[in-house]
Every structure is written in structure tokens, then in C-alpha cells.
C-alpha positions as CSV (number, residue, x, y, z in Angstrom):
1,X,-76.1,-81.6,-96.6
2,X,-72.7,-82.7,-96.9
3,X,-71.3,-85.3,-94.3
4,X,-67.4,-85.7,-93.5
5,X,-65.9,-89.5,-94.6
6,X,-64.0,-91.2,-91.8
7,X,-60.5,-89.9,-91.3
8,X,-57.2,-91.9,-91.5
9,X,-56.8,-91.9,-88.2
10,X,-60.4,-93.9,-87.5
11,X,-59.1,-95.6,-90.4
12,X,-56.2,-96.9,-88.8
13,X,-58.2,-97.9,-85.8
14,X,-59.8,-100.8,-88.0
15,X,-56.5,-102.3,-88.6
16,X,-54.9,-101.9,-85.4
17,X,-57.2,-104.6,-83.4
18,X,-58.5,-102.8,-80.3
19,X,-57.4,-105.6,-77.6
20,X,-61.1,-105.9,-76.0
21,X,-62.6,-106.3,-79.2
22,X,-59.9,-108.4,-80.8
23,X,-62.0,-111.4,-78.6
24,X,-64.4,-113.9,-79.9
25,X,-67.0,-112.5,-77.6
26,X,-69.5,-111.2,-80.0
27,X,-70.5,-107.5,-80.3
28,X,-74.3,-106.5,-79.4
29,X,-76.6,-103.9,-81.3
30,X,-79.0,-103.4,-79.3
31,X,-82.2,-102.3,-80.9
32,X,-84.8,-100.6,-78.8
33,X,-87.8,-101.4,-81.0
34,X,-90.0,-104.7,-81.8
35,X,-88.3,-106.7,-84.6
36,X,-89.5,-105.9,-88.5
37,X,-89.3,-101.7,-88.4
38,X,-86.8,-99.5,-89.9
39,X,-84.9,-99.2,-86.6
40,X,-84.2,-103.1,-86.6
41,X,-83.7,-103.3,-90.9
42,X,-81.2,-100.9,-90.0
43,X,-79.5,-103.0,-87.1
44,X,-79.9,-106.3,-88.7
45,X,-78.1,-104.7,-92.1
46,X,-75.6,-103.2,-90.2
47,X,-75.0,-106.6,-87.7
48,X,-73.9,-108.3,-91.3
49,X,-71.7,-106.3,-92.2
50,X,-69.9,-105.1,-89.6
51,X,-69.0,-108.9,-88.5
52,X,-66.2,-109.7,-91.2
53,X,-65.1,-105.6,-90.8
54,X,-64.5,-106.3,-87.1
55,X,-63.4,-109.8,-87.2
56,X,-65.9,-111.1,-84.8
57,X,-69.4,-111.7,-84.7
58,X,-72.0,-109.3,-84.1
59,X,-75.6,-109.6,-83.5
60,X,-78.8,-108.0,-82.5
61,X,-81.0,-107.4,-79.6
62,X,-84.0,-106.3,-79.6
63,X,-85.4,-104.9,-75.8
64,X,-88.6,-102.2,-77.0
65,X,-90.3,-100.6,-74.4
66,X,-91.4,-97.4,-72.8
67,X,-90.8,-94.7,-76.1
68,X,-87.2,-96.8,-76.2
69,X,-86.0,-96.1,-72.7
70,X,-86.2,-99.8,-72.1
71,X,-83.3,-100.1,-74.5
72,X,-81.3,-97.2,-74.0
73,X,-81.2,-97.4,-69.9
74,X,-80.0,-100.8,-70.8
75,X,-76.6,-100.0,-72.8
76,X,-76.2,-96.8,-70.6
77,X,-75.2,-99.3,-68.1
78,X,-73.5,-101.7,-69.6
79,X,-70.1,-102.2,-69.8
80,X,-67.8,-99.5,-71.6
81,X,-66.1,-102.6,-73.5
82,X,-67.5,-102.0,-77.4
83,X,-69.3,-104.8,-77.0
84,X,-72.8,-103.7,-76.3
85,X,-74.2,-100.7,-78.6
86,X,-77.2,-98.9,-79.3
87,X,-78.6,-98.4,-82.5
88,X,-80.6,-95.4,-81.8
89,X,-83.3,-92.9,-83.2
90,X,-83.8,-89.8,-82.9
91,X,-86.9,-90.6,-80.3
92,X,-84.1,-91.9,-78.0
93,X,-81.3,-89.2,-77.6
94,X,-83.2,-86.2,-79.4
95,X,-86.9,-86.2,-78.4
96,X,-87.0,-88.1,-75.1
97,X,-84.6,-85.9,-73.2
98,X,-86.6,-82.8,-74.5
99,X,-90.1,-84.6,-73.2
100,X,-89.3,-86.6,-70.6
101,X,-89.0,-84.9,-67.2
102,X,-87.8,-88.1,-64.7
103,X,-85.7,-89.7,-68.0
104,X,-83.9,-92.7,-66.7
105,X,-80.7,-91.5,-68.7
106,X,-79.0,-88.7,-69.9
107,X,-77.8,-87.6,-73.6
108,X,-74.1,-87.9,-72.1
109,X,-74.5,-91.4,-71.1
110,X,-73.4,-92.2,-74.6
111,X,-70.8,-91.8,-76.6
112,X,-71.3,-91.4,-80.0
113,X,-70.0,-94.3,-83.0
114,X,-71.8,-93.4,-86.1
115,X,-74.0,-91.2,-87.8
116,X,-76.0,-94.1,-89.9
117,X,-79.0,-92.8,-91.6
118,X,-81.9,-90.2,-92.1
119,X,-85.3,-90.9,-92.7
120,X,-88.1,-88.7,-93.7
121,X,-91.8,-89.7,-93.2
122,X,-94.3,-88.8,-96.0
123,X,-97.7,-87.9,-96.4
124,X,-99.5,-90.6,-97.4
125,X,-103.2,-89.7,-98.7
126,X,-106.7,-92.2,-99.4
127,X,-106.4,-92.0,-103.3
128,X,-109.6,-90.2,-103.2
129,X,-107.9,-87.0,-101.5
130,X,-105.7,-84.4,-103.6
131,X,-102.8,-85.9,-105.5
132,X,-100.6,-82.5,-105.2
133,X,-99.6,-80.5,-102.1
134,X,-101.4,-76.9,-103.2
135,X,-104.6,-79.0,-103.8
136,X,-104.3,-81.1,-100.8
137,X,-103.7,-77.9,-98.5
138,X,-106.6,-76.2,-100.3
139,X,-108.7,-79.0,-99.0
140,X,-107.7,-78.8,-95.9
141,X,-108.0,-75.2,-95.1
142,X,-111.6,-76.0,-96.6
143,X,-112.2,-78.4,-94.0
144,X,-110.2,-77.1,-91.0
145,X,-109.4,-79.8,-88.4
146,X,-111.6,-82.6,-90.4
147,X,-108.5,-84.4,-91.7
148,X,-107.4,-87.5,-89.6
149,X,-103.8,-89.3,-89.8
150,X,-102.6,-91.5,-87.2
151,X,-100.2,-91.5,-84.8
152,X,-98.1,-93.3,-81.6
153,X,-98.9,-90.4,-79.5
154,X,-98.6,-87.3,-79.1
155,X,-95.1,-86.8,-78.7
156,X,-94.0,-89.8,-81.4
157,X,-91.9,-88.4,-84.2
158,X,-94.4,-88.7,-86.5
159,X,-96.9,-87.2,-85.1
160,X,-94.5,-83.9,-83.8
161,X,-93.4,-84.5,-87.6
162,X,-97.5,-83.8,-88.8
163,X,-98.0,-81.1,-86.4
164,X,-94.6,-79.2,-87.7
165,X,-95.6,-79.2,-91.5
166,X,-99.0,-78.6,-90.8
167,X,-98.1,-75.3,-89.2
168,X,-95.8,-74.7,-91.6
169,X,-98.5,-75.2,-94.6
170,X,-100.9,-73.0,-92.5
171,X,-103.9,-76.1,-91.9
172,X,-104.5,-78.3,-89.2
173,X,-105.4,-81.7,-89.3
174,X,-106.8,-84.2,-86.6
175,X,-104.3,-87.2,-84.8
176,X,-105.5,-90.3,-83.7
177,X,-103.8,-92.3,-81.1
178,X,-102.9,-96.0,-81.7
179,X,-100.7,-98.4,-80.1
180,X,-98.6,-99.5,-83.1
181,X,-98.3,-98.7,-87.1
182,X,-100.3,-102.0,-87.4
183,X,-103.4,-100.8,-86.6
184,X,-103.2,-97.4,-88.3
185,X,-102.2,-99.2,-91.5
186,X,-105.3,-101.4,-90.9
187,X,-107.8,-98.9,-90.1
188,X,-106.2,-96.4,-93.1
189,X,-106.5,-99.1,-95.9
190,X,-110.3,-99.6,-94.5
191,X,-110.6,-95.8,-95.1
192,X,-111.4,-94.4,-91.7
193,X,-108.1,-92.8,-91.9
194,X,-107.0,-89.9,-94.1
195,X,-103.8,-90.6,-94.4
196,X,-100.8,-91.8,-92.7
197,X,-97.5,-89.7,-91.7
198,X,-95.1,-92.9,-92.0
199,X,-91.4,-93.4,-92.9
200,X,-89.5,-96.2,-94.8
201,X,-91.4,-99.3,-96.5
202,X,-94.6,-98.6,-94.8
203,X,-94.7,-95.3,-96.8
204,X,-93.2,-96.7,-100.2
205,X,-95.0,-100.0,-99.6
206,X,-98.4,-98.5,-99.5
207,X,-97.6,-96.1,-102.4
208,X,-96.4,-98.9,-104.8
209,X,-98.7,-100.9,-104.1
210,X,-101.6,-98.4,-105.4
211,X,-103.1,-98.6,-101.5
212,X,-102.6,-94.8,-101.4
213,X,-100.7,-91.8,-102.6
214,X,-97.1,-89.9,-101.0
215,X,-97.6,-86.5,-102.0
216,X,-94.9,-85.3,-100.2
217,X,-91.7,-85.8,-97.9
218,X,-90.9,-84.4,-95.4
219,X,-86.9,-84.3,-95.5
220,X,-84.7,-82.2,-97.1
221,X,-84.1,-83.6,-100.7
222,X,-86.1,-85.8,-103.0
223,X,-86.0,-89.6,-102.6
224,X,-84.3,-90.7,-105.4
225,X,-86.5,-93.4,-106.2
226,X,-89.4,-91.3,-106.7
227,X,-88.0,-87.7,-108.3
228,X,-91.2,-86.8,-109.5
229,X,-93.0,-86.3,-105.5
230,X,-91.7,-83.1,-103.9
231,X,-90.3,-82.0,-100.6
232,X,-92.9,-80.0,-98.3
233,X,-90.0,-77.8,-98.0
234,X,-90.2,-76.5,-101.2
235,X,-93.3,-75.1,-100.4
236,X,-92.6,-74.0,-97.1
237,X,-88.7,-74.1,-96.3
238,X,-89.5,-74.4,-92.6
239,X,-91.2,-78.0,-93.3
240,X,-88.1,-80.3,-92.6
241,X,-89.0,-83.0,-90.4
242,X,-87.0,-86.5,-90.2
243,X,-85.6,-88.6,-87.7
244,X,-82.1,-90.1,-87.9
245,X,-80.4,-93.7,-87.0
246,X,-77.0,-93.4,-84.8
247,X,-75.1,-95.7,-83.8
248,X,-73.6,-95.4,-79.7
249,X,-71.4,-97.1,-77.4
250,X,-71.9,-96.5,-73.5
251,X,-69.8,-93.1,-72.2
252,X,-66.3,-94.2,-71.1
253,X,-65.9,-96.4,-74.1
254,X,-62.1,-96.3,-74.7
255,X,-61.6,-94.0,-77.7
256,X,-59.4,-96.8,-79.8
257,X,-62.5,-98.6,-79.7
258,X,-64.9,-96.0,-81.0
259,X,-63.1,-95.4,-83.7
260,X,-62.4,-98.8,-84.6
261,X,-66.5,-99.2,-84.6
262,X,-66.8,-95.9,-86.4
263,X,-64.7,-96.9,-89.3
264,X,-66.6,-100.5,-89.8
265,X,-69.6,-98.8,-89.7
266,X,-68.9,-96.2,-91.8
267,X,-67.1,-98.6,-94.4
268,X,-70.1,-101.5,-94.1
269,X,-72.6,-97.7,-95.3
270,X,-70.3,-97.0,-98.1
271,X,-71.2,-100.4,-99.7
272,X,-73.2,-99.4,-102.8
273,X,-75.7,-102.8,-102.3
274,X,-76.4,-101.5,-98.6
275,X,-76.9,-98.2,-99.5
276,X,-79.5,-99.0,-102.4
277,X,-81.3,-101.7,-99.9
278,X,-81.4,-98.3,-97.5
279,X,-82.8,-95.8,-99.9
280,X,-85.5,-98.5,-100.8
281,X,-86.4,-98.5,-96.9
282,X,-86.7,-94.4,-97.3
283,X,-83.3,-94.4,-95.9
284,X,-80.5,-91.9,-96.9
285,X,-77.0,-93.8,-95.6
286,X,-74.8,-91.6,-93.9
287,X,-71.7,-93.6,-92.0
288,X,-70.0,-90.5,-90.5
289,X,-67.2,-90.6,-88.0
290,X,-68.0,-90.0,-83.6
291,X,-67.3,-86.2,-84.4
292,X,-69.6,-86.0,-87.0
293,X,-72.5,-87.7,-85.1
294,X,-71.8,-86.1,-81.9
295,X,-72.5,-82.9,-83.4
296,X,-75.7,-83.7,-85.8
297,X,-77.2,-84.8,-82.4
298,X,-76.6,-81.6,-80.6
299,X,-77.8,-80.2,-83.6
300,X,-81.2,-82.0,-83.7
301,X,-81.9,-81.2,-79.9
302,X,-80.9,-77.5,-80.3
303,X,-83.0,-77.6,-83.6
304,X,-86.6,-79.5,-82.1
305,X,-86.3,-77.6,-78.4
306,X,-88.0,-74.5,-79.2
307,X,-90.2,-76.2,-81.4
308,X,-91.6,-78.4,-78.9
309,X,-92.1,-75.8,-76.5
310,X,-94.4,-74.3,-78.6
311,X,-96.5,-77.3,-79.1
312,X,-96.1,-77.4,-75.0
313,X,-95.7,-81.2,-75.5
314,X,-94.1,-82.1,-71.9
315,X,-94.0,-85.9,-70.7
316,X,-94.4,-86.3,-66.7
């Protein structure tokens, strides 16, 4: 997948102080998670960065809550000034919109800054289950439905994510519900889960660590620090599931300012140190221009509506 670099005009932006931003008044990245998960790595990464790029501090917020509405509502409505931005998954502007019947905001409440990252989960497996995706599917057509892997509900990423490569593989497994990736982590490395459908350092974590086994990803390319586990997609093309990190400004942000954001962004994701420290989170870096991410959302909801209205996931 090939992603467009920022242009010279966005460029130009950086240099050309946007007169809102030129202020000591710091800008906000708003993070609509707890602190510590790949969402917040992300902001806090970025945050550094972007400071000297911009000229000004910035910082991050984190306001978690209801699936990540909490958060988003609260940019929506804040000031269209560059100052307070959302750094957001693709729960926030892809899957709650598509779930969510009486959403508190809508898609074009944002404008879009940056195209930042995309993160696969993986299939992580009890070292006593199959080391290989033809043997792990055999077993799980053997045992139909017997297979357990948690999840944050039925319409989390990662379990929409488990339910889209199982159909794709031709098994079906078993979710179970939890409240936070703490408890399945606990209740997977005391065994009474299968495996885990995870993203970023939980998955590598628990793979290095010899806690369990990936035995596949469910993105589009290879990680590069593990070239020897495979994509489910090469099994089955259809089995491309990952989520995405954008960055967003509230709608009516003056352009000059987008683009000025935009190009620190995108220049702070070109850094080869931040994009190493990424890829060992499971993160690809992307740091595309508004254009670029504008689109690649569209993209993701056109991609996961049909897909789940057959799962008939609906959130009242």
C-alpha cells in the first residue's frame, strides 16, 4: 500500500506560522483511551515530537469512556483553533458510526490532520495449540465452536477482527466478554483462554516472552520484526483486519492550520527512531497529508459496512 508524502504546499504551512498557533498556548492530543495502550504510546510519541516542529508545547489528555465517545464528543465541540486534537482509532470515526444508532457525533464533525499508523492484531495461541495456521484451522474445524479468545465486546475491533478471519478460514471459535485487555491477558496466561486476538506490545510481548505463540497477523504485510510468521491473508486474501491511528482537528479548523499540523505530524513519522519504536509496538507509521487520511477513512467505513451487516452487530 503506497501512501502519498506531504506536499510542498503543507510543507510551506510549517514555516509560515499559522497566527492561532504561533501562541504559547499549548496544543492538546486528546486520547480517548486509559493511559498505557497503543492509542496513548501513539499520542505521547507524537506529543514529543511535534512540540519543537510546531514551536509550542504540546501535550496529552487522556478522557476514555463509552467505546471512545467520551473523547471524541469532547473535541467535536471544542474550539476550531488547532489547539485541541483527537488522536483517534478506527473504533472512533470507522466502527462507532456504523454501530451506534443515537452516536453523539458525526464522522463530519472532524476534519482530518493525519493518517498516523496501522495496526494489525494477531493470533496469539496457548503454546500447547498448533504452531502453524493449516494446523491450527484443522483443529479448529475438529472442535467447532470449542475454541475461546477474548474480547471487549462484541462489537470491539478485535473481536469484529476474530469473527472476520474466522469466516474467512471457514471455523468458528467462541468470544468471551471482558472489561479490559487486563483480565484476558490474566485469565489467558492461567490457560482458561485459547488464545488472544491482540495488537501491538500485548501481542509481541506475550510472544517474546515465550508466554504464547503469534501464528499469524492479521494485516496486510509481514511485521518486519518477525518475517518468519505469516499474514492470514495469504491463506485467505479476504482476511485483512486492522485498525488505524489518525490524527483530527474539530470541522471548521482553518485550513492553514491543518496543514501546518499535517506537515509536523507527518515530518515527527518520518523520523527513523519513531518509526522503529512504532513497528516494535506492531505499528506500521504512516504520516500522510488531510487528503490522504480523509480518504483512507472513507475507505475503512465503505470497506467494514457490509461486513458488519452481515454479522448484524447493531448498537442501540
Amino acid at each position: 500500500m503506497a501512501w502519498t508524502r506531504i506536499g510542498r504546499r503543507a510543507a510551506l504551512g510549517l514555516c509560515l506560522a499559522a497566527p492561532a498557533l504561533a501562541q504559547a498556548r499549548p496544543v492538546t492530543l486528546l486520547v480517548p483511551f486509559p493511559p498505557g495502550g497503543s492509542t496513548d504510546v501513539m499520542g505521547r510519541l507524537l506529543a514529543e515530537r511535534m512540540a519543537p516542529l510546531l514551536g509550542q508545547p504540546v501535550q496529552v489528555e487522556n478522557r476514555p469512556g463509552a467505546a471512545t465517545v467520551v473523547g471524541a464528543e469532547y473535541v467535536a465541540r471544542a474550539a476550531p483553533d488547532g489547539l485541541t486534537l483527537l488522536v483517534n482509532s478506527g473504533t472512533t470515526l470507522t466502527l462507532n458510526p456504523l454501530l451506534m444508532r443515537n452516536l453523539s457525533y458525526r464522522p463530519e464533525d472532524f476534519a482530518a490532520v493525519s493518517l498516523l499508523s496501522i495496526l494489525p492484531f494477531a493470533f496469539v495461541l496457548q503454546n500447547r495449540l498448533p504452531k502453524t495456521i493449516p494446523d491450527f484451522v484443522a483443529l479448529a474445524k475438529a472442535r467447532p465452536g470449542q475454541l475461546n479468545y477474548g474480547t471487549n465486546g462484541p462489537s470491539s475491533f478485535n473481536n469484529i477482527a476474530a469473527v472476520l478471519v474466522a469466516d474467512s478460514l471457514g471455523i468458528r471459535m467462541q468470544d468471551v466478554t471482558y472489561r479490559g485487555d487486563a483480565q484476558q491477558l490474566n485469565d489467558f496466561l492461567a490457560g482458561t483462554l485459547d488464545l488472544l486476538v491482540v495488537g501491538g506490545a500485548s501481542a509481541i510481548g506475550t510472544h517474546r516472552n515465550g508466554q504464547g505463540h503469534i501464528i499469524g497477523w492479521t494485516g496486510d504485510r509481514r511485521m518486519p520484526g518477525f518475517p518468519e510468521i505469516p499474514t492470514f491473508a495469504e491463506t485467505a486474501p479476504e482476511a485483512v483486519a486492522q485498525t488505524y491511528f489518525g490524527l483530527v482537528a474539530p470541522a471548521r479548523t482553518p485550513r492553514p492550520m491543518i496543514e501546518r499540523l499535517a506537515t509536523a505530524a507527518g515530518q515527527a513519522l518520518q523520523e527513523p527512531g519513531l518509526r522503529d519504536r512504532l513497528l516494535g509496538e506492531g505499528q506500521f507509521a504512516i504520516g500522510s497529508g488531510p487528503e490522504e487520511c480523509a480518504n483512507f477513512m472513507r475507505q475503512e467505513a465503505a470497506r467494514w459496512a457490509p461486513v458488519l451487516q452481515r454479522m448484524n452487530l447493531r448498537i442501540d
